[in-house]
C-alpha positions as CSV (number, residue, x, y, z in Angstrom):
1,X,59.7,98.0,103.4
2,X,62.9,96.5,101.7
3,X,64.0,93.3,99.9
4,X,66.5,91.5,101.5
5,X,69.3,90.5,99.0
6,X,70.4,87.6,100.2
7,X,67.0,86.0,101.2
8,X,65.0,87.9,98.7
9,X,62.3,88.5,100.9
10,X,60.7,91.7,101.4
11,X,61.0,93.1,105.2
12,X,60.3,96.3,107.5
13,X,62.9,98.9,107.4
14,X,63.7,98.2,111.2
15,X,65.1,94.9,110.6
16,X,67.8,96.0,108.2
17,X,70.8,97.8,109.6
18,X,72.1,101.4,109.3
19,X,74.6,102.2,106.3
20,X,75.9,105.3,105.4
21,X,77.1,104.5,101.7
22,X,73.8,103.5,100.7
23,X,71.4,105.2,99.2
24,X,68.5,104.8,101.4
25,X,71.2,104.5,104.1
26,X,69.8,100.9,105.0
27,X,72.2,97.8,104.6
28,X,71.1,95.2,101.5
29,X,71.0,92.2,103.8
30,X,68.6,91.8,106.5
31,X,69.8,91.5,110.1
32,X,69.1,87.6,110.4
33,X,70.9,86.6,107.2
34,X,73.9,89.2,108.2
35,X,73.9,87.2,111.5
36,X,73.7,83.6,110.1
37,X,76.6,84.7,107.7
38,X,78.7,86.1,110.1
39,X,78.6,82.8,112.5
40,X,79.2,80.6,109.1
41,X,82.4,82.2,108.8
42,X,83.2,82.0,112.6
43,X,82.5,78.3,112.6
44,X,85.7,76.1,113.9
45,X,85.3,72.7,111.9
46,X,85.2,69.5,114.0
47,X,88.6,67.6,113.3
48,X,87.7,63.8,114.4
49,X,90.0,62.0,116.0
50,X,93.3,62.5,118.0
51,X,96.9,64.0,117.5
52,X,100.6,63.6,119.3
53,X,102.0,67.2,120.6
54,X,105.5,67.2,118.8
55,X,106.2,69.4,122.1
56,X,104.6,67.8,125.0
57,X,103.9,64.2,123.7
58,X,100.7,63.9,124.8
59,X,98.0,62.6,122.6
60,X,95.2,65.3,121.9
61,X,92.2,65.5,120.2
62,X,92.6,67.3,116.9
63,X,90.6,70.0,117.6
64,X,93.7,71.1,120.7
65,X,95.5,71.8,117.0
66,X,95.9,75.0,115.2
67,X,95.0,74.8,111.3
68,X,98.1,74.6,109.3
69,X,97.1,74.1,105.5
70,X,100.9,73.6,104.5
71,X,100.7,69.9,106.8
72,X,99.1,66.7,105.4
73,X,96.7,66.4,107.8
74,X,96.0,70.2,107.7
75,X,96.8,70.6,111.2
76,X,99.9,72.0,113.5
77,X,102.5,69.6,114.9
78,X,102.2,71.7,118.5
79,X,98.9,71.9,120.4
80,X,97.4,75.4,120.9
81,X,99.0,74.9,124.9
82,X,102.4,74.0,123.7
83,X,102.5,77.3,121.2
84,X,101.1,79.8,123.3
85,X,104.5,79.0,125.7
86,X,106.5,78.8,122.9
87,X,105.7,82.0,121.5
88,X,105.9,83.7,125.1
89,X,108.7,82.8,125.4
90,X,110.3,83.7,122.1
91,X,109.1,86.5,121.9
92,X,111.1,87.5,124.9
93,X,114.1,86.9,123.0
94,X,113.0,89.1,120.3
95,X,112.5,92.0,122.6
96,X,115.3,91.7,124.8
97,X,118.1,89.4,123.7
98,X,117.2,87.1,126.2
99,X,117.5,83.4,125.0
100,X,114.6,81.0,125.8
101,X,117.0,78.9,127.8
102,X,118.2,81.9,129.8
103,X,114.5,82.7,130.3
104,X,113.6,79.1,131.6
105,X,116.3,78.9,133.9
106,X,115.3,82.1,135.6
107,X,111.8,80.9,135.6
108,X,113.1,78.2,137.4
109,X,115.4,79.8,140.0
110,X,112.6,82.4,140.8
111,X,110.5,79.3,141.5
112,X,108.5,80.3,138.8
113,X,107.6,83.5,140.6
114,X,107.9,87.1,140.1
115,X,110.9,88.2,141.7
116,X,109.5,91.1,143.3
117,X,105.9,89.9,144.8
118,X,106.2,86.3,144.8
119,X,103.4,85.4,142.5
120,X,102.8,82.5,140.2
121,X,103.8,82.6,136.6
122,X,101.0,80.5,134.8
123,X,102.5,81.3,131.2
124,X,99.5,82.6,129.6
125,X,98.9,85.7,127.9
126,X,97.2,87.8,130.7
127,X,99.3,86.6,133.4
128,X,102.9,86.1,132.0
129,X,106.1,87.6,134.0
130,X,108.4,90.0,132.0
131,X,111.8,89.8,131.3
132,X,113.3,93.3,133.7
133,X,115.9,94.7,132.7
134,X,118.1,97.9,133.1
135,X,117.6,100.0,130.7
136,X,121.1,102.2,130.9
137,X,123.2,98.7,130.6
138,X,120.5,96.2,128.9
139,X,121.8,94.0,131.4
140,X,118.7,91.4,132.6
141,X,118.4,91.2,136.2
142,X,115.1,88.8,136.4
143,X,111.5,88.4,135.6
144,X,108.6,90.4,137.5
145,X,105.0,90.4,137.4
146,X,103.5,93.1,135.2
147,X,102.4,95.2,137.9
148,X,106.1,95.2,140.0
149,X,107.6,95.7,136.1
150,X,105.8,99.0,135.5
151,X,106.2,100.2,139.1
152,X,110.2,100.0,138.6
153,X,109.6,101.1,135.3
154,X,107.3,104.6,137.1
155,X,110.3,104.9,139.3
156,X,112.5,105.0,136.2
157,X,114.8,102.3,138.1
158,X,115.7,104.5,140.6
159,X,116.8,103.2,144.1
160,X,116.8,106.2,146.2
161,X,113.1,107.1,144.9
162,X,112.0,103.8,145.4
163,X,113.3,103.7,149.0
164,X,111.4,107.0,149.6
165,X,108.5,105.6,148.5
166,X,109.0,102.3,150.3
167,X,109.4,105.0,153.6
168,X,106.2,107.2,152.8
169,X,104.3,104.0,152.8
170,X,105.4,103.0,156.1
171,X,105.2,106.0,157.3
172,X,101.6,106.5,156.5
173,X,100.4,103.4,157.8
């Protein structure tokens, strides 16, 4: 039996979890007042009301909004939406010189495909199409899918390799 420190109330062994630095190698709190703790501090407050997307214009409900502490009304002037592209697509800049415009008007003349496979680019996180480039020049030559990227990128850019390959599969069909 242990006393709980937070609750103060004295419980079985088995509901306190494992801690090596302690002595008795048990942890002060008791599982269900670790828990509650842990989802206080994981709680999203409720921001009544609604917001206009500096970005897309439309109005929002606050909660859309990332906290920003240095605004007035403590929230971001860009939806969550209208940041997550943002940053996609600035962060392509970082990492390859490419300039957001130069990256939307690719996005646009692939039809906002990858230029190998032909799928859709939905600008999130999981799905989002790199920037390909070659990596003797730096020049940028479009945007692929993740999977066509790293299967140039196994080839090492190599055309003769890849038209081997491109014959082995149709040769073994």
């Amino acid at each position: 039996m242990k006393k709980c420190n937070k609750c103060k109330i004295e419980k079985d062994n088995s509901l306190f979890s494992k801690r090596k630095l302690s002595k008795d190698g048990l942890d002060t709190w008791c599982k269900e007042c670790k828990s509650a703790y842990g989802m206080s501090r994981n709680y999203l407050p409720e921001y009544p009301g609604n917001k206009k997307c500096s970005i897309c214009s439309l109005l929002k409900s606050n909660n859309e909004f990332n906290i920003d502490k240095r605004k007035q009304d403590g929230l971001d002037n860009r939806c969550r939406m209208c940041n997550a592209k943002r940053t996609s697509i600035h962060s392509k800049q970082r990492l390859y010189g490419c300039a957001p415009e130069l990256f939307l008007k690719l996005l646009e003349s692939q039809g906002n495909t990858c230029a190998i496979c032909k799928k859709t680019n939905t600008l999130n996180k999981k799905n989002n199409l790199s920037v390909d480039h070659c990596h003797s020049t730096g020049k940028i030559r479009g945007l692929l899918c993740s999977k066509c990227n790293f299967g140039l990128g196994q080839f090492k850019d190599n055309p003769e390799l890849l038209l081997k390959a491109a014959e082995y599969v149709k040769s073994n069909q």
